[in-house]
C-alpha positions in Angstrom: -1.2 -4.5 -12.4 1.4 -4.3 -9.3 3.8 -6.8 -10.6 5.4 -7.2 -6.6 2.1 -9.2 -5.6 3.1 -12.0 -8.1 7.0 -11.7 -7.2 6.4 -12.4 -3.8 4.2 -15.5 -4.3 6.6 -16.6 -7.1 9.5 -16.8 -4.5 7.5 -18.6 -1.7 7.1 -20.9 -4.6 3.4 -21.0 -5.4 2.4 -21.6 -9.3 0.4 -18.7 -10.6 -2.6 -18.6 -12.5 -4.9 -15.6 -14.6 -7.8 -16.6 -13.0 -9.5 -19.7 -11.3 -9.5 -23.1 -13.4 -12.9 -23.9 -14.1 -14.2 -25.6 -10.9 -11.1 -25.9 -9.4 -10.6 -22.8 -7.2 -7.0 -22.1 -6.8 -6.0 -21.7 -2.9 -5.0 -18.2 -2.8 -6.3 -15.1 -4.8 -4.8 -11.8 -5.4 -7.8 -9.0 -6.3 -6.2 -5.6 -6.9 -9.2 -3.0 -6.4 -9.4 -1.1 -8.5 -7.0 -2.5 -10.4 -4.2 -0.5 -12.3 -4.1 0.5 -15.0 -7.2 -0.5 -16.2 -9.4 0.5 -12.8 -11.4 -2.8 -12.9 -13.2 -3.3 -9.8 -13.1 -6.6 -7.8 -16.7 -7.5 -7.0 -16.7 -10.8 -5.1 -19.9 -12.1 -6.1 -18.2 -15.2 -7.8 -15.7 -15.4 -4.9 -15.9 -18.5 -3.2 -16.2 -18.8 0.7 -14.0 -21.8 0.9 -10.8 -20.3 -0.6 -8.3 -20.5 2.2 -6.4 -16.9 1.2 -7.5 -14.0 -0.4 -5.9 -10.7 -0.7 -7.4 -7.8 -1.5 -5.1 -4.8 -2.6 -7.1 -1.7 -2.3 -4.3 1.1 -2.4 -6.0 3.1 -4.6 -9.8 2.1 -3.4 -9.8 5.4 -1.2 -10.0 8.0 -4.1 -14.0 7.3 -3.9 -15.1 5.2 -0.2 -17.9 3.7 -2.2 -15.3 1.3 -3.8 -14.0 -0.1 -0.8 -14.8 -4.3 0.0 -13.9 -3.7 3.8 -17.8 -4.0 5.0 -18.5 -7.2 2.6 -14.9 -9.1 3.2 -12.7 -7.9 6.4 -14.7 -10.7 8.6 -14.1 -13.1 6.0 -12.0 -16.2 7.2 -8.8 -15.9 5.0 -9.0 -12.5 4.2 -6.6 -9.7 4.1 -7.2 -6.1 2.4 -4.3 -4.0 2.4 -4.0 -0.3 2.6 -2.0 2.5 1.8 -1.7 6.1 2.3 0.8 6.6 -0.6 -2.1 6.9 -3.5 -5.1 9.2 -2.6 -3.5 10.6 0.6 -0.2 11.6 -1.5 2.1 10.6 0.8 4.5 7.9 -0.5 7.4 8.9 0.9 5.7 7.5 4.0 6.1 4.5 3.4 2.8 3.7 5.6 0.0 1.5 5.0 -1.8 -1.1 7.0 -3.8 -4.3 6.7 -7.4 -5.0 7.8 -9.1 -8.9 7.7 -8.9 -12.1 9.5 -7.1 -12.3 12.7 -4.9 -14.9 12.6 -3.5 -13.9 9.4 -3.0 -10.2 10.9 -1.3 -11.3 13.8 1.1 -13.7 11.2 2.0 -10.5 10.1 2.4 -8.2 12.7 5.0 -11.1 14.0 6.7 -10.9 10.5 7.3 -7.5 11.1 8.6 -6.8 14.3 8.4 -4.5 17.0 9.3 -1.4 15.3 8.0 -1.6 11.1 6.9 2.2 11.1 8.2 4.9 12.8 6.2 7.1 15.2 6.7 9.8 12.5 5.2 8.1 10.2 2.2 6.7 12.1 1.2 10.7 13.3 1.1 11.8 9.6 -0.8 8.7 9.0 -3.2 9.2 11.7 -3.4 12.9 11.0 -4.1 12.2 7.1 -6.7 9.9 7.7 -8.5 11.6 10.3 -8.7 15.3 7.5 -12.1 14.0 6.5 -12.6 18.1 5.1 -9.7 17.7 3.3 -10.5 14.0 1.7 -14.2 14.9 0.4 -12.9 18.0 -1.2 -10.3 16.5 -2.8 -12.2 13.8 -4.2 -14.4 16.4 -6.0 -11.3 18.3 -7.0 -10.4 14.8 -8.7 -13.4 14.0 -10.3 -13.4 17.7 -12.4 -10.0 17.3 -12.7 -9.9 13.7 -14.7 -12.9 15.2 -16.9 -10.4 17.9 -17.7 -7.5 15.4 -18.8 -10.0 12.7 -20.7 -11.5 15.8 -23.3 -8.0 16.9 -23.5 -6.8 13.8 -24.7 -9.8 12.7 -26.6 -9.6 16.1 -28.2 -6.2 15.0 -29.1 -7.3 11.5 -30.7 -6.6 9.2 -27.8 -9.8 7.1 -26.3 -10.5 6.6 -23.1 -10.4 2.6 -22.0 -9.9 3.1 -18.0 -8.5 4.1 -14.9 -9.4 6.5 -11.6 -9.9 9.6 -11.0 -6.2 9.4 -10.6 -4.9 8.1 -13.1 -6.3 7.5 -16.5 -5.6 4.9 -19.4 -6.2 5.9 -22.9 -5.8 3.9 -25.8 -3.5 5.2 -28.8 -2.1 3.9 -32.3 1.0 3.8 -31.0 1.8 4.1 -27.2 5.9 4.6 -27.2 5.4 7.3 -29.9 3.2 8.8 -27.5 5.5 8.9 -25.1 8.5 9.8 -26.2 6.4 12.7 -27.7 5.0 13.9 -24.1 8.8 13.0 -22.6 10.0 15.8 -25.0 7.8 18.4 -23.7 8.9 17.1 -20.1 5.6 15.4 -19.0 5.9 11.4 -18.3 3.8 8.9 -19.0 3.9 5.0 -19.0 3.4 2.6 -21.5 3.3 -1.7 -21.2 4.6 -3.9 -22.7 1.4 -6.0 -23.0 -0.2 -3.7 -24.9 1.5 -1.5 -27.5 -1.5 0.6 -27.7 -1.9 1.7 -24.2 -0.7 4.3 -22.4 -1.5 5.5 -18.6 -1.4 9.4 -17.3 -1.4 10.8 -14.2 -3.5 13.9 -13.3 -1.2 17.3 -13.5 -0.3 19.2 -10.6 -2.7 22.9 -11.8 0.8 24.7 -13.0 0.7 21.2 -15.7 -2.0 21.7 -17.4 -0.3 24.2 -20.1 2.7 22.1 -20.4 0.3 19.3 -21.3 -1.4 21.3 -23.7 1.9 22.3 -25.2 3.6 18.4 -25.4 0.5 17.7 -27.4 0.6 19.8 -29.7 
């Protein structure tokens, strides 16, 4: 998943963990939702209510508002969910997202950040982007078709779907670099982990992709 969550608690020196030690919450938990690449979804029925910090990482929750935890967890004591308008809203360059959840950790970070952490610019678009509710139910319908599309194509072309969004999918592969370096030649990227030889994530294409992706198949 986002490797920057576990850089950043690594260098305010916390130890980190895979999950909980059995009957020993840890004090702070990191839940990205969905997740990438797999697109596991954080539930929170086995979340405790006594853990002191919980973060839950949602920038890619908005492709289908079903998903999001804001209702069940922004009033819970410890609890921040983070936002972002650089996934489903397509704006990256932005640089714009925004935190909802408890209060006093809120305000910690609105101190953190200064006066002036995003420009005016950038907090129009934002505001503009969010409020396109036309725009935001059609393109989650565009999505939805257009992942169908990309699984049959790529189960057509012996990979097997394992996961992801309707923005991104993860297929698994007999061998995930070969993969690659085979799409790379007919200019389309994908990425691979190092975890697991096997897998291999790929964005949706833009609708003048699809016949490049057809052809880097082969």
């Amino acid at each position: 998943t986002y490797n920057e969550h576990e850089a950043s608690f690594r260098a305010a020196g916390w130890e980190i963990l895979r999950g909980d030690p059995e009957g020993d919450p840890a004090e702070a938990r990191v839940a990205v939702h969905p997740n990438n690449p797999t697109g596991h979804m954080f539930s929170g029925a086995d979340e405790p209510a006594t853990r002191p910090l919980l973060v839950i990482d949602e920038s890619f929750a908005d492709v289908i508002l079903a998903n999001s935890r804001v209702a069940d967890f922004a009033t819970r004591p410890g609890t921040l969910i983070l936002k972002s308008l650089g996934k489903f809203w397509g704006l990256p360059g932005l640089r714009l997202g925004f935190a909802i959840g408890d209060p006093g950790l809120v305000a910690g970070l609105k101190e953190r950040l200064g006066p002036w952490p995003v420009s005016g610019v950038a907090q129009h678009v934002g505001a503009v982007a969010l409020e396109d509710m036309v725009w935001a139910n059609e393109t989650r319908q565009e999505l939805s078709v257009e992942c169908a599309r990309l699984d049959a194509l790529m189960q057509a072309n012996g990979a097997e779907l394992i996961g992801g969004t309707v923005l991104f999918r993860l297929f698994k592969v007999d061998d995930a670099a070969s993969w690659q370096a085979r799409l790379a030649e007919g200019r389309v990227w994908s990425r691979v982990f190092p975890y697991d030889p096997t897998w291999i994530r790929l964005g949706l294409p833009p609708a003048q992709g699809w016949v490049q992706l057809e052809a880097a198949l082969g």
